[in-house]
mmCIF file of the N, C-alpha and C atoms, coordinates in Angstrom:
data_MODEL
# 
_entry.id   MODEL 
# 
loop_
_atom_site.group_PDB 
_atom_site.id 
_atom_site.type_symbol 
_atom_site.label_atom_id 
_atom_site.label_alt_id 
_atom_site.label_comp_id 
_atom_site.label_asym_id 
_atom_site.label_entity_id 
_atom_site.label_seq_id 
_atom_site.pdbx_PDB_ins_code 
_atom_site.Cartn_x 
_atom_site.Cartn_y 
_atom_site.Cartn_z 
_atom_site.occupancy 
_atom_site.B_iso_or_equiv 
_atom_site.pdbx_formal_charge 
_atom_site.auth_seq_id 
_atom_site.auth_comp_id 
_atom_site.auth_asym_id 
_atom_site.auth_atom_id 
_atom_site.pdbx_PDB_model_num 
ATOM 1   N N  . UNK A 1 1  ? 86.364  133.385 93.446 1.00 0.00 ? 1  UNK A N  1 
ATOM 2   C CA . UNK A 1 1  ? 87.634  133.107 92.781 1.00 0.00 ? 1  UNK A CA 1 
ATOM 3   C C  . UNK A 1 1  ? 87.846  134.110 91.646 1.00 0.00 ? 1  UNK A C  1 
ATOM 4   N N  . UNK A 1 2  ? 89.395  134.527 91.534 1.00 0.00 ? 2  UNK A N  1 
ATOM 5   C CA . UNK A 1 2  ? 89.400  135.641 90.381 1.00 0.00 ? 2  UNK A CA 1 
ATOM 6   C C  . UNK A 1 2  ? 89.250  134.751 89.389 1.00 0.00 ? 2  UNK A C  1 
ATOM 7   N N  . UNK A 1 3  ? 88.499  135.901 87.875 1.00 0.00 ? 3  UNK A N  1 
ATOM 8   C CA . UNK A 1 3  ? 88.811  135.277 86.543 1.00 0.00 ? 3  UNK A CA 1 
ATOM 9   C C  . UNK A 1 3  ? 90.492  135.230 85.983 1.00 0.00 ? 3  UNK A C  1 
ATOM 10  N N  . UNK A 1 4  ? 91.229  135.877 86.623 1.00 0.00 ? 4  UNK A N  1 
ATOM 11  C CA . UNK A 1 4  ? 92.162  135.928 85.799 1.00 0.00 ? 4  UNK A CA 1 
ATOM 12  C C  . UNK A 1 4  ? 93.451  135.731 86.629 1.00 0.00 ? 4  UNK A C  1 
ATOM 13  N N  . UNK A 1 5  ? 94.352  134.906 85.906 1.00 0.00 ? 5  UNK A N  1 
ATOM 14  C CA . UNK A 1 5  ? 95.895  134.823 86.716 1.00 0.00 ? 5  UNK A CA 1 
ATOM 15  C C  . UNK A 1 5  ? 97.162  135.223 86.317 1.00 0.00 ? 5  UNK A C  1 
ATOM 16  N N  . UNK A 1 6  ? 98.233  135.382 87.002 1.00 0.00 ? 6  UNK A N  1 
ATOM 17  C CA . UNK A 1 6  ? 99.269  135.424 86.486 1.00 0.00 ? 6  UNK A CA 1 
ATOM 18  C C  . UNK A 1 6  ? 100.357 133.902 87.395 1.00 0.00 ? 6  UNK A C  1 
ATOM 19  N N  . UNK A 1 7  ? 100.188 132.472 87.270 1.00 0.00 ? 7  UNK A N  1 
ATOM 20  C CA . UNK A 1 7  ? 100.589 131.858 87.794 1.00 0.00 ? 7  UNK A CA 1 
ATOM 21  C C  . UNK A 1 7  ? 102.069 131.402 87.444 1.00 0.00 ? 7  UNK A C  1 
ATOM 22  N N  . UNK A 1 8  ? 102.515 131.739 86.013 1.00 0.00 ? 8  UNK A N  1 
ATOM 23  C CA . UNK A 1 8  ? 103.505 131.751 85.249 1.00 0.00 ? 8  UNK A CA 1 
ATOM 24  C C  . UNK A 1 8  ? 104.818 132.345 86.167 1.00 0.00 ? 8  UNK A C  1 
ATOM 25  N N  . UNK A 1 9  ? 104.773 133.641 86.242 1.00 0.00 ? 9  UNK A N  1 
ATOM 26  C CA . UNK A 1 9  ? 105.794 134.340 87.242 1.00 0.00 ? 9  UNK A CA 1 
ATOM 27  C C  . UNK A 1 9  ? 105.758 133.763 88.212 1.00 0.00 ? 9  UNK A C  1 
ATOM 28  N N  . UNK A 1 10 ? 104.979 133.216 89.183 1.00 0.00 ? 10 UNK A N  1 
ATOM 29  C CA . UNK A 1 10 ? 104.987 132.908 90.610 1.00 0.00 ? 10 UNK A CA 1 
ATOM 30  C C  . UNK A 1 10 ? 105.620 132.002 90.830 1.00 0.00 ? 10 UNK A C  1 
ATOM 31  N N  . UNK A 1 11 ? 105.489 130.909 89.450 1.00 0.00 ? 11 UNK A N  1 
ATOM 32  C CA . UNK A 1 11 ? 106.102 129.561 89.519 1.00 0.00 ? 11 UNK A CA 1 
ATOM 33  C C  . UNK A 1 11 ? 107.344 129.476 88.672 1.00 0.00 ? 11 UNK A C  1 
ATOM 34  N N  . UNK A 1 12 ? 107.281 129.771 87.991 1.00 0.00 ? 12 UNK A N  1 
ATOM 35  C CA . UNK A 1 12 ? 108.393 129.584 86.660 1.00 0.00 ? 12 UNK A CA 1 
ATOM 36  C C  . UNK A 1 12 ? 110.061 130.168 87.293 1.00 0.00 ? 12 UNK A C  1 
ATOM 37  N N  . UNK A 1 13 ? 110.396 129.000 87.418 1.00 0.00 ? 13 UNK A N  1 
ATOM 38  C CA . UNK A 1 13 ? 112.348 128.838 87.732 1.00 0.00 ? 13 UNK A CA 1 
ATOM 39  C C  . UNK A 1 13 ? 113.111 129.080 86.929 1.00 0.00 ? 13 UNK A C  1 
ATOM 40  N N  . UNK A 1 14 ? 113.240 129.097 85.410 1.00 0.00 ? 14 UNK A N  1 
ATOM 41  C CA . UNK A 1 14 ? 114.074 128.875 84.619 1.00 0.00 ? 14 UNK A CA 1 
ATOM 42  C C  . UNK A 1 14 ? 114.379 129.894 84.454 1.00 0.00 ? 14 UNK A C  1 
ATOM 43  N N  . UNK A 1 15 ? 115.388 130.302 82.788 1.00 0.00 ? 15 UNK A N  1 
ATOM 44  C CA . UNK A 1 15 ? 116.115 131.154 82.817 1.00 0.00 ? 15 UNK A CA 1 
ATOM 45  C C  . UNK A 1 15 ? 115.452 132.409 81.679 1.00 0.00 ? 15 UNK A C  1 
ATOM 46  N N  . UNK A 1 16 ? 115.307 133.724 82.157 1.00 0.00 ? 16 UNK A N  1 
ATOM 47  C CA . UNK A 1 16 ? 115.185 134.362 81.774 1.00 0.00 ? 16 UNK A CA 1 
ATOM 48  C C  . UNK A 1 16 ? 115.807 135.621 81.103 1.00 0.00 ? 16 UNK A C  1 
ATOM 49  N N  . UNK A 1 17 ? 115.957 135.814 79.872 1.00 0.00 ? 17 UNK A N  1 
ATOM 50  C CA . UNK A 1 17 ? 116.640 136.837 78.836 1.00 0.00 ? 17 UNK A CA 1 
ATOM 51  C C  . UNK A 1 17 ? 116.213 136.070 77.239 1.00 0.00 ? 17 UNK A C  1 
ATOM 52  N N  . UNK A 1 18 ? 116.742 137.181 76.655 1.00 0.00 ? 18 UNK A N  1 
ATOM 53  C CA . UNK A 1 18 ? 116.106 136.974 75.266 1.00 0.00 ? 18 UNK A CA 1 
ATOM 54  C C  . UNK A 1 18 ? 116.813 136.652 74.320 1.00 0.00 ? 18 UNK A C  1 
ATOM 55  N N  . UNK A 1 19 ? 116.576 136.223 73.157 1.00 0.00 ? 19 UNK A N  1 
ATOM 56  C CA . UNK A 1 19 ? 117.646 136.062 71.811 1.00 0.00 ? 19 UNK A CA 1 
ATOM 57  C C  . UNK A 1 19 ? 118.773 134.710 72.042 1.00 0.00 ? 19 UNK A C  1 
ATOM 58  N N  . UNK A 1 20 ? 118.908 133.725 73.198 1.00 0.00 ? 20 UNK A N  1 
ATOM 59  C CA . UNK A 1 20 ? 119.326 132.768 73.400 1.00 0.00 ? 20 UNK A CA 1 
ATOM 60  C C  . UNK A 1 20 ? 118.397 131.568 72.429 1.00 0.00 ? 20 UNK A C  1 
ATOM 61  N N  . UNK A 1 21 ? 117.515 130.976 72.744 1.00 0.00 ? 21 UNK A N  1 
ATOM 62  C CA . UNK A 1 21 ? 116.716 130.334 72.189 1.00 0.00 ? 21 UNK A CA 1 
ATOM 63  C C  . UNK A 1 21 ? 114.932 130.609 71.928 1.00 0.00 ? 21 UNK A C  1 
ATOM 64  N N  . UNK A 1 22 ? 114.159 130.136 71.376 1.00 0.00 ? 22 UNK A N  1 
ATOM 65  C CA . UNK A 1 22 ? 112.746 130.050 70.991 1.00 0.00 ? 22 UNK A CA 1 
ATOM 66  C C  . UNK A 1 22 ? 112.442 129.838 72.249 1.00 0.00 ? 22 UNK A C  1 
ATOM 67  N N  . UNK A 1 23 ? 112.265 128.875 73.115 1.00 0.00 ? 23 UNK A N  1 
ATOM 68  C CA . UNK A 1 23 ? 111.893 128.738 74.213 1.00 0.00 ? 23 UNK A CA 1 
ATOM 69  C C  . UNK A 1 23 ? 112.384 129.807 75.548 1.00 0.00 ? 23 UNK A C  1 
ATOM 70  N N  . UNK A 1 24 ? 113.168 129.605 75.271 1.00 0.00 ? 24 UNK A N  1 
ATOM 71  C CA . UNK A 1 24 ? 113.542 130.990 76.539 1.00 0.00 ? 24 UNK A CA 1 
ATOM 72  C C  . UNK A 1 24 ? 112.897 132.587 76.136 1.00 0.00 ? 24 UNK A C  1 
ATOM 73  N N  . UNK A 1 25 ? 112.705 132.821 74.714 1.00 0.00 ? 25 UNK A N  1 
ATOM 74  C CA . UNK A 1 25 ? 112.226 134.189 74.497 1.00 0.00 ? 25 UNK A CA 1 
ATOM 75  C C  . UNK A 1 25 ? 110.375 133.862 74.325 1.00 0.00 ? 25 UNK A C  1 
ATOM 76  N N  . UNK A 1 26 ? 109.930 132.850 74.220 1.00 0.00 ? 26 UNK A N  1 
ATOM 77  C CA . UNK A 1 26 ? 108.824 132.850 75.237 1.00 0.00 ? 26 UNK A CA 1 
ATOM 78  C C  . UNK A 1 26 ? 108.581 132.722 76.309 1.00 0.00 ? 26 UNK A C  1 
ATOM 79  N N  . UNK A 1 27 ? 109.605 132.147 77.189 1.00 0.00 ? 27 UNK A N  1 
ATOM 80  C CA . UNK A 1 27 ? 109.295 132.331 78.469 1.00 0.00 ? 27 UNK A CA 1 
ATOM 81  C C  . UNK A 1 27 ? 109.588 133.513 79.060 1.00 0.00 ? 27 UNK A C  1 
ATOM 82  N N  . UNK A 1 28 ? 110.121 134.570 78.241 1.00 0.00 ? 28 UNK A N  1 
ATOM 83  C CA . UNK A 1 28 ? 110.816 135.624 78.849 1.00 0.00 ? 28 UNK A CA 1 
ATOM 84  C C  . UNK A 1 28 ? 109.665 136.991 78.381 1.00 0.00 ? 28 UNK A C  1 
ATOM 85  N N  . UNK A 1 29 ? 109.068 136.867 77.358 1.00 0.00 ? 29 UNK A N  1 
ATOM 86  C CA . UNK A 1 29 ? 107.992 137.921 77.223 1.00 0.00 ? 29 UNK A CA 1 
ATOM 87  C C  . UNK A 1 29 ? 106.778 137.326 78.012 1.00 0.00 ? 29 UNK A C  1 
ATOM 88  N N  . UNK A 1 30 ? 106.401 135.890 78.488 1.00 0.00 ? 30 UNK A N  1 
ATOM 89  C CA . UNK A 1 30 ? 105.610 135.635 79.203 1.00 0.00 ? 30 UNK A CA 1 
ATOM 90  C C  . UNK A 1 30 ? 106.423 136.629 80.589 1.00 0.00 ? 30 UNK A C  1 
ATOM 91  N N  . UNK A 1 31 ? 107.100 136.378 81.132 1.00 0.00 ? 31 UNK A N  1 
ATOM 92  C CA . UNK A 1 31 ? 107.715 136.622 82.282 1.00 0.00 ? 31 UNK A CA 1 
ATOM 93  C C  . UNK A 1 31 ? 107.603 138.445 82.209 1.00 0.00 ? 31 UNK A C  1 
ATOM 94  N N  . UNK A 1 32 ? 107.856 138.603 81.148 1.00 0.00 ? 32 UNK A N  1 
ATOM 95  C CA . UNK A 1 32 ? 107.614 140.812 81.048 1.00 0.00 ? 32 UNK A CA 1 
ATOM 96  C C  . UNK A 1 32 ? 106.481 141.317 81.124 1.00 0.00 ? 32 UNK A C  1 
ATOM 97  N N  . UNK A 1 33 ? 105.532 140.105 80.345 1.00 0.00 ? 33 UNK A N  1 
ATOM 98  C CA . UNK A 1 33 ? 104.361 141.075 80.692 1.00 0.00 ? 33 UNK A CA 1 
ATOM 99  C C  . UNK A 1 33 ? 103.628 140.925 81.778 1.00 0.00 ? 33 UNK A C  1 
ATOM 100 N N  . UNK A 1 34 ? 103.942 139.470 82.412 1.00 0.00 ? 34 UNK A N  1 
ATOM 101 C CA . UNK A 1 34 ? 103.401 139.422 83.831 1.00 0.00 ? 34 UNK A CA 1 
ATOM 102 C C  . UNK A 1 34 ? 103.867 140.852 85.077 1.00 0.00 ? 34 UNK A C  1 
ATOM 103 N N  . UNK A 1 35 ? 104.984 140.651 84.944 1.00 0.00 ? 35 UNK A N  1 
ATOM 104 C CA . UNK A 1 35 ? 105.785 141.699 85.530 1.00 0.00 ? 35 UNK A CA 1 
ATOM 105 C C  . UNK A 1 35 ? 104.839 142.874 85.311 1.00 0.00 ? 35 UNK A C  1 
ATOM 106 N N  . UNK A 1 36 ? 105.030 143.502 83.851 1.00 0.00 ? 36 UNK A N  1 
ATOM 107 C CA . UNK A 1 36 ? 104.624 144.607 83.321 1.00 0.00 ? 36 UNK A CA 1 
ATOM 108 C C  . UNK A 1 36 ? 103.338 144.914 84.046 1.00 0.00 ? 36 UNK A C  1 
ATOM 109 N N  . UNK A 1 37 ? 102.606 144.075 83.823 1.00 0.00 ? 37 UNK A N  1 
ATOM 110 C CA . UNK A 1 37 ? 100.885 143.788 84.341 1.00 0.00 ? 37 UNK A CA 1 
ATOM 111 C C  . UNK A 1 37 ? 100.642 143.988 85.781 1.00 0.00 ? 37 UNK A C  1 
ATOM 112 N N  . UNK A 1 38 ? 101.421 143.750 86.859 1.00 0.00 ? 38 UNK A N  1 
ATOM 113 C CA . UNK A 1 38 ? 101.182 143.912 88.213 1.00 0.00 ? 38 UNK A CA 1 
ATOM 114 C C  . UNK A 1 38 ? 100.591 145.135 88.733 1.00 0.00 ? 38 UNK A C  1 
ATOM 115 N N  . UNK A 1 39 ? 99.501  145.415 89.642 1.00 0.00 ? 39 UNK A N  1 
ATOM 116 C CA . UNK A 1 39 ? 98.638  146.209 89.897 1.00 0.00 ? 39 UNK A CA 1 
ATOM 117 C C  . UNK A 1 39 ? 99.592  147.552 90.289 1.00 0.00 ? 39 UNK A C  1 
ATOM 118 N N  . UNK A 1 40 ? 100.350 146.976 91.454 1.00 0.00 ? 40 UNK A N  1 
ATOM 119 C CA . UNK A 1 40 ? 101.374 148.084 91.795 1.00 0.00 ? 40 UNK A CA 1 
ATOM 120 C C  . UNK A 1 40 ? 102.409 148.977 90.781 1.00 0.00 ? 40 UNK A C  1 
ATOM 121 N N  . UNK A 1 41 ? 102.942 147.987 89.691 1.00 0.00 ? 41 UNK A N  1 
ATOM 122 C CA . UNK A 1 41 ? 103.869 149.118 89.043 1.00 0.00 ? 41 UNK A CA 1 
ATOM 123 C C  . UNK A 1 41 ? 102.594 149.804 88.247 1.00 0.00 ? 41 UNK A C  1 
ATOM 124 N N  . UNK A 1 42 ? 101.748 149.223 87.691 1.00 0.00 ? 42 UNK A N  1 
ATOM 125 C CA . UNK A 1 42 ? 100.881 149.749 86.824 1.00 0.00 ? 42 UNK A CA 1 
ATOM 126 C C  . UNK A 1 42 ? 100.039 151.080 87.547 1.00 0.00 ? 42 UNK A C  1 
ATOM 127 N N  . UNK A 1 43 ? 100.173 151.479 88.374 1.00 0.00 ? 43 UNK A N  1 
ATOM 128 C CA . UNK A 1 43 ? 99.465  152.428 89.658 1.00 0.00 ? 43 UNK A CA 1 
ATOM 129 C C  . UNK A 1 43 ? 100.718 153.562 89.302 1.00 0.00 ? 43 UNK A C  1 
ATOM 130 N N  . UNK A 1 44 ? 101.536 153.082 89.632 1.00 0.00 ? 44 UNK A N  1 
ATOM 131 C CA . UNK A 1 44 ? 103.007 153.982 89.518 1.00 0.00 ? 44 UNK A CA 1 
ATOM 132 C C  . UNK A 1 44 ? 103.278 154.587 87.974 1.00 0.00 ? 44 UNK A C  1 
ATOM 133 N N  . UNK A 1 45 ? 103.228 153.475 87.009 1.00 0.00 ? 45 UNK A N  1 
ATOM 134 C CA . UNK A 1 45 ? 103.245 154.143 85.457 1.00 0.00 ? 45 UNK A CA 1 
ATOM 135 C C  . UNK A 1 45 ? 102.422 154.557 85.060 1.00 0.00 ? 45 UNK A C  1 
ATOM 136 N N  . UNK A 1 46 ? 100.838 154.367 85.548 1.00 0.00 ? 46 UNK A N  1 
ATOM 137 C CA . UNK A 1 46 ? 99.657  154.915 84.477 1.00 0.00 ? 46 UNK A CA 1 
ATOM 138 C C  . UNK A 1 46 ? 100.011 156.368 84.545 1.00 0.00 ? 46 UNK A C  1 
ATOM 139 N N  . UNK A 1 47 ? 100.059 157.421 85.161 1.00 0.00 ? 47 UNK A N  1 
ATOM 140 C CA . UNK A 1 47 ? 100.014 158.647 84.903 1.00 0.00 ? 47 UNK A CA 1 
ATOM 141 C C  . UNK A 1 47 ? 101.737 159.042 84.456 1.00 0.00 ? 47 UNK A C  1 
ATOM 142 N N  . UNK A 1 48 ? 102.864 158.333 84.457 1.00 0.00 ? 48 UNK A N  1 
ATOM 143 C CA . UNK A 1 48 ? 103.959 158.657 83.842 1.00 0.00 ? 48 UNK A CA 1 
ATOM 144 C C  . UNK A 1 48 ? 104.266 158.412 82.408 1.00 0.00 ? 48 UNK A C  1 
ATOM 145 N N  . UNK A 1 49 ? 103.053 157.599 81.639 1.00 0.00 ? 49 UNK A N  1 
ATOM 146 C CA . UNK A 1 49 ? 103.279 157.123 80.279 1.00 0.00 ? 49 UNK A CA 1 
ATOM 147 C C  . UNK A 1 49 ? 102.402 158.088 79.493 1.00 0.00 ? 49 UNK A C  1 
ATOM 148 N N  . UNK A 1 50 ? 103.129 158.490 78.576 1.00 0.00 ? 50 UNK A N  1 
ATOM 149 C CA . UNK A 1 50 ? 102.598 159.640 77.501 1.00 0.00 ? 50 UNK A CA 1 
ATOM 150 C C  . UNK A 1 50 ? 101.581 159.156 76.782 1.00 0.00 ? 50 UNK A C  1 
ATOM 151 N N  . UNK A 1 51 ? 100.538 159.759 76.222 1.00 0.00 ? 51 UNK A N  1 
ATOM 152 C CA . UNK A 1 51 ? 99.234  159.737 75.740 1.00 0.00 ? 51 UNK A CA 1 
ATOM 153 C C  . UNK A 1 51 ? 100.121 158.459 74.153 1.00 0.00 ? 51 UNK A C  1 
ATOM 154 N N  . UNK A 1 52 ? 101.183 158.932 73.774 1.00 0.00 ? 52 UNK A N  1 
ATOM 155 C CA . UNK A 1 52 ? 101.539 158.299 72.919 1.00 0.00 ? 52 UNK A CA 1 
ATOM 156 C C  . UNK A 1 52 ? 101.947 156.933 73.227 1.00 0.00 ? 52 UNK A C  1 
ATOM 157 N N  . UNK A 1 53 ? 102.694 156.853 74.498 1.00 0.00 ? 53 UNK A N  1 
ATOM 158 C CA . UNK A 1 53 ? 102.780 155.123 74.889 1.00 0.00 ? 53 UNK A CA 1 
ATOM 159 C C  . UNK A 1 53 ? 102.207 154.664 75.057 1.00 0.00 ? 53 UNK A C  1 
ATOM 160 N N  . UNK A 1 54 ? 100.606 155.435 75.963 1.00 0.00 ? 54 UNK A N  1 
ATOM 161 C CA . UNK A 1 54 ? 99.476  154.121 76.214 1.00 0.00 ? 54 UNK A CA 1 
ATOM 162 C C  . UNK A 1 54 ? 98.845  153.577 74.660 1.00 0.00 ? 54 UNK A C  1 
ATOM 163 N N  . UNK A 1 55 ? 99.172  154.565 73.753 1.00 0.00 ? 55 UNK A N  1 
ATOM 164 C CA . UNK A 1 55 ? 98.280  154.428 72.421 1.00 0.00 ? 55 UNK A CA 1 
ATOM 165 C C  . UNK A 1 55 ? 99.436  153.219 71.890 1.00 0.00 ? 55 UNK A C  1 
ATOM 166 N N  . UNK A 1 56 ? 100.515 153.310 71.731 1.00 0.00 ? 56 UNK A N  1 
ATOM 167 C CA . UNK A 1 56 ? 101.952 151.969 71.390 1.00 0.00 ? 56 UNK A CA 1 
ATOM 168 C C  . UNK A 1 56 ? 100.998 150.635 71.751 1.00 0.00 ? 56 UNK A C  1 
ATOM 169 N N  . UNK A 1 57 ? 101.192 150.517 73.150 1.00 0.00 ? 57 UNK A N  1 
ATOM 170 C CA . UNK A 1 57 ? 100.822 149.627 73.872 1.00 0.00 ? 57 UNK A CA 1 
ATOM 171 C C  . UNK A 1 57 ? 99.556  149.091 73.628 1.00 0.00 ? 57 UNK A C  1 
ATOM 172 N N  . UNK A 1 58 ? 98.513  149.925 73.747 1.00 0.00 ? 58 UNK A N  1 
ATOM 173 C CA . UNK A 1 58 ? 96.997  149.130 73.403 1.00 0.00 ? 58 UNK A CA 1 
ATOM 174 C C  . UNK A 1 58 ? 96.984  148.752 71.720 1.00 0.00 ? 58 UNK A C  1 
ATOM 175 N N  . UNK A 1 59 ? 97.546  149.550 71.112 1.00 0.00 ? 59 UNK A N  1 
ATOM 176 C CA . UNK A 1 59 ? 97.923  149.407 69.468 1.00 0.00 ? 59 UNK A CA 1 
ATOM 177 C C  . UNK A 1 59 ? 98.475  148.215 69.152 1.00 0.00 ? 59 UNK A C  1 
ATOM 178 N N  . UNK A 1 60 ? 99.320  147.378 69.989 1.00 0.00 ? 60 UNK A N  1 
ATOM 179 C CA . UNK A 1 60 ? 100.373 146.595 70.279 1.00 0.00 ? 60 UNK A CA 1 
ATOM 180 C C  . UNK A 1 60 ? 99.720  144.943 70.779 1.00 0.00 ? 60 UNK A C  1 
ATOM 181 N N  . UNK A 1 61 ? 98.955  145.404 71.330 1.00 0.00 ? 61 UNK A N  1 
ATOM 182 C CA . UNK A 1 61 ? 98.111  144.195 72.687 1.00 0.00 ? 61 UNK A CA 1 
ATOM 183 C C  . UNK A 1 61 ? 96.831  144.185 71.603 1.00 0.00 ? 61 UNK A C  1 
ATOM 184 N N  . UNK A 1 62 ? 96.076  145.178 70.780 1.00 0.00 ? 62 UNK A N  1 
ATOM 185 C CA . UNK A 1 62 ? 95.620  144.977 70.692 1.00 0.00 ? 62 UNK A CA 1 
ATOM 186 C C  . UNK A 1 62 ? 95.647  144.186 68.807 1.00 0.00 ? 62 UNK A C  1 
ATOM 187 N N  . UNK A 1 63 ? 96.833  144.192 68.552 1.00 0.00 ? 63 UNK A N  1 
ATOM 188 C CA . UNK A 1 63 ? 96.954  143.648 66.804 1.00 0.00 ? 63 UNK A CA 1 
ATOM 189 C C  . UNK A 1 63 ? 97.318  142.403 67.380 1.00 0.00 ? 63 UNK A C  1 
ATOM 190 N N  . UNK A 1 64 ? 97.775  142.328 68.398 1.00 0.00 ? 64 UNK A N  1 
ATOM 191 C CA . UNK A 1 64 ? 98.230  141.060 68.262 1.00 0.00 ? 64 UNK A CA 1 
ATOM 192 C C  . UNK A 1 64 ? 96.954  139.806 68.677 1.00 0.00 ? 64 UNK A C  1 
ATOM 193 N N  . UNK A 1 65 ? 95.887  140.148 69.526 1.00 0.00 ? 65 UNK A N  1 
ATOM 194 C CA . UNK A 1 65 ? 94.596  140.102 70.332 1.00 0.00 ? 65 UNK A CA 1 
ATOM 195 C C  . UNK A 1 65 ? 94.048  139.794 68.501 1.00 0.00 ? 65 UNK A C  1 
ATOM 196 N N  . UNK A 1 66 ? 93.499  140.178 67.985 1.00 0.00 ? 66 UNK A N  1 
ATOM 197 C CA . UNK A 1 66 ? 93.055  140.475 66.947 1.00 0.00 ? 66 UNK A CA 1 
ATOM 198 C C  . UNK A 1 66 ? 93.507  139.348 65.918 1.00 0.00 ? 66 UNK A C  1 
ATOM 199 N N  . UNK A 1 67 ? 94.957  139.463 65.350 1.00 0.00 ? 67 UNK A N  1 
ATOM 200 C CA . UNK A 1 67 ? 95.764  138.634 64.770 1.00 0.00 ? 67 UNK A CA 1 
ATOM 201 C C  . UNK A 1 67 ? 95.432  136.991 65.135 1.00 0.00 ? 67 UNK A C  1 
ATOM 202 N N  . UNK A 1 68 ? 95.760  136.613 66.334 1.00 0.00 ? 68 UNK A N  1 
ATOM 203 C CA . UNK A 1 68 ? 95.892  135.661 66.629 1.00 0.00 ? 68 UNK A CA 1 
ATOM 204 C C  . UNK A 1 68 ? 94.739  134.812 67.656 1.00 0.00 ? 68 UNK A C  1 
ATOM 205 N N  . UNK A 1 69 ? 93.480  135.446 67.850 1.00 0.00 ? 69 UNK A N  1 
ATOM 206 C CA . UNK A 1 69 ? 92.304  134.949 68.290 1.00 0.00 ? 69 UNK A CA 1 
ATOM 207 C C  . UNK A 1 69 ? 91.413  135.163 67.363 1.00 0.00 ? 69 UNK A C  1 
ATOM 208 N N  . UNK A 1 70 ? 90.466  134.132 67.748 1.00 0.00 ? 70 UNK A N  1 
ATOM 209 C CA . UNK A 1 70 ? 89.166  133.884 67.383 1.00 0.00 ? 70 UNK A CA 1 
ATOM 210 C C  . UNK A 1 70 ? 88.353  134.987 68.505 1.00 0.00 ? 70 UNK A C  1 
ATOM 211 N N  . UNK A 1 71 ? 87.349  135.309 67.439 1.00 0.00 ? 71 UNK A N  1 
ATOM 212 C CA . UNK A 1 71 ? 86.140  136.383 68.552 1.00 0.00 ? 71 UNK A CA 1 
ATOM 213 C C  . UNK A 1 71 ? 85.427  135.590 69.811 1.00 0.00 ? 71 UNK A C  1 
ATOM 214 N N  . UNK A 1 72 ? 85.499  134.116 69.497 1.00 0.00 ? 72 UNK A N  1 
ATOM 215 C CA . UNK A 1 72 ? 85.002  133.217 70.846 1.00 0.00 ? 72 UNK A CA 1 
ATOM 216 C C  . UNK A 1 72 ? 85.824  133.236 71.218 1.00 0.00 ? 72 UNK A C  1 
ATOM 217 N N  . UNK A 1 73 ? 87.303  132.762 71.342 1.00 0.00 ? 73 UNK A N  1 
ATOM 218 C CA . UNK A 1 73 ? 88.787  132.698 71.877 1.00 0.00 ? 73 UNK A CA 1 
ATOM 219 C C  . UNK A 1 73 ? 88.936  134.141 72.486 1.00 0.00 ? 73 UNK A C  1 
ATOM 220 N N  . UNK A 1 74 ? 88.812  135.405 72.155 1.00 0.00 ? 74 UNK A N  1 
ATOM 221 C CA . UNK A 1 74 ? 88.825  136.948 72.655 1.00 0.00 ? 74 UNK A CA 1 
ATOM 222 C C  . UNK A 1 74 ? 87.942  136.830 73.762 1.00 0.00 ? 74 UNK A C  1 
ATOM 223 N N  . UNK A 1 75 ? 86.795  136.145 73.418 1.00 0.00 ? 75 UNK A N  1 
ATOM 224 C CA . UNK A 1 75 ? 85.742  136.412 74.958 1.00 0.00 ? 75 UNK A CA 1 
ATOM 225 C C  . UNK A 1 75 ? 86.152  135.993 76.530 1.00 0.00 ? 75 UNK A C  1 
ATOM 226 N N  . UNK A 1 76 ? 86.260  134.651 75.035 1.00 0.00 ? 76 UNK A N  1 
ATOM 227 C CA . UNK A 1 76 ? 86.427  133.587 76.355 1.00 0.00 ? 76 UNK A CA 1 
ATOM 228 C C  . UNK A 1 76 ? 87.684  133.967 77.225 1.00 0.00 ? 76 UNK A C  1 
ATOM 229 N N  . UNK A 1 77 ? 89.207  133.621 76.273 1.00 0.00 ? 77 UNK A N  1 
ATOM 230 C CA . UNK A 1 77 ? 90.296  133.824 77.023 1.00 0.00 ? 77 UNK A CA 1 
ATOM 231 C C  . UNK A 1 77 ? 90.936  135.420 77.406 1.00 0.00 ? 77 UNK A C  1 
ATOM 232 N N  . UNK A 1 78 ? 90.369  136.864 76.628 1.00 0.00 ? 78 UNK A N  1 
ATOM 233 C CA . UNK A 1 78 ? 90.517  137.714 77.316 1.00 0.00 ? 78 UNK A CA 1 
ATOM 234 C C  . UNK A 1 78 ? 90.001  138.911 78.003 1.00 0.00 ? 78 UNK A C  1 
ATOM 235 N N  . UNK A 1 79 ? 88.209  138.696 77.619 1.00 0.00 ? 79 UNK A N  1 
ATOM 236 C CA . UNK A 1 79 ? 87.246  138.933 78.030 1.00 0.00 ? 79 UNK A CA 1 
ATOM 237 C C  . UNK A 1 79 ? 87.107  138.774 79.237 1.00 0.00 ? 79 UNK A C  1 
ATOM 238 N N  . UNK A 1 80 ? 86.925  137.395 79.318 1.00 0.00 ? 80 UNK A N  1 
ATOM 239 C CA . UNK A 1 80 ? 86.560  136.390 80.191 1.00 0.00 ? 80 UNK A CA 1 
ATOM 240 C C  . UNK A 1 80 ? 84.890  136.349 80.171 1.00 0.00 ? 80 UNK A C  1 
ATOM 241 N N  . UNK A 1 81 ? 84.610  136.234 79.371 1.00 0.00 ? 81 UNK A N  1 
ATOM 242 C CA . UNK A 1 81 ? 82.894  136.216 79.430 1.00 0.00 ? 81 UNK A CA 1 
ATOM 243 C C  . UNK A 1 81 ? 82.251  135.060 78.393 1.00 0.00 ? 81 UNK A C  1 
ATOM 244 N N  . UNK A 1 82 ? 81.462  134.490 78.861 1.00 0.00 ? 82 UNK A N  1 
ATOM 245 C CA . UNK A 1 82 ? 80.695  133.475 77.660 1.00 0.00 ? 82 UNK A CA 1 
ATOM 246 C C  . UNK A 1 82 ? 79.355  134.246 76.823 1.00 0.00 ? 82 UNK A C  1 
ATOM 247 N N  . UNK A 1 83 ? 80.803  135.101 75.947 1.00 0.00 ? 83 UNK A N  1 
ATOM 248 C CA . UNK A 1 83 ? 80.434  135.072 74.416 1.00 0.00 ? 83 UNK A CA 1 
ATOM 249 C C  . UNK A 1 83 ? 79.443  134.205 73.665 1.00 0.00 ? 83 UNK A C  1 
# 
C-alpha cells in the first residue's frame, strides 16, 4: 500500500475558485496542489521551471512545513517515517 495520497481531488464535488469564502479557498489550494503534485504534469514542468521557481516553491512548501508542524508531525505526516 502507498504511504501517501491524494484522495481529496478524486473525491471532492464542490466548488472550486478563490476569494468567495474561507472554506472554499481551502478547498481550492487543497484542490491546486493536488493537481500541481500529479506525477505526469510534474514530469512535463520539472525541466521547464527556472532554477529560481524550483527555489520559490521549496522556499514556499518549505516555511510553511516548518511554521506550522511539529518535528514528530514533519516525520510522521510528511516524511512519512516513525521519527
Amino acid at each position: 500500500m502507498a504511504d501517501h495520497s491524494h484522495r481529496f481531488i478524486e473525491d471532492f464535488e464542490g466548488f472550486i475558485g478563490f476569494g468567495l469564502n474561507q472554506e472554499s479557498d481551502m478547498d481550492t489550494v487543497i484542490y491546486y496542489l493536488q493537481k500541481f503534485s500529479d506525477d505526469q504534469l510534474m514530469a512535463l514542468l520539472r525541466n521547464r521551471l527556472t532554477h529560481e521557481e524550483r527555489q520559490t516553491i521549496f522556499d514556499l512548501v518549505s516555511g510553511i512545513l516548518h511554521k506550522h508542524l511539529s518535528e514528530p508531525e514533519y516525520h510522521r505526516y510528511f516524511l512519512k517515517d516513525n521519527h
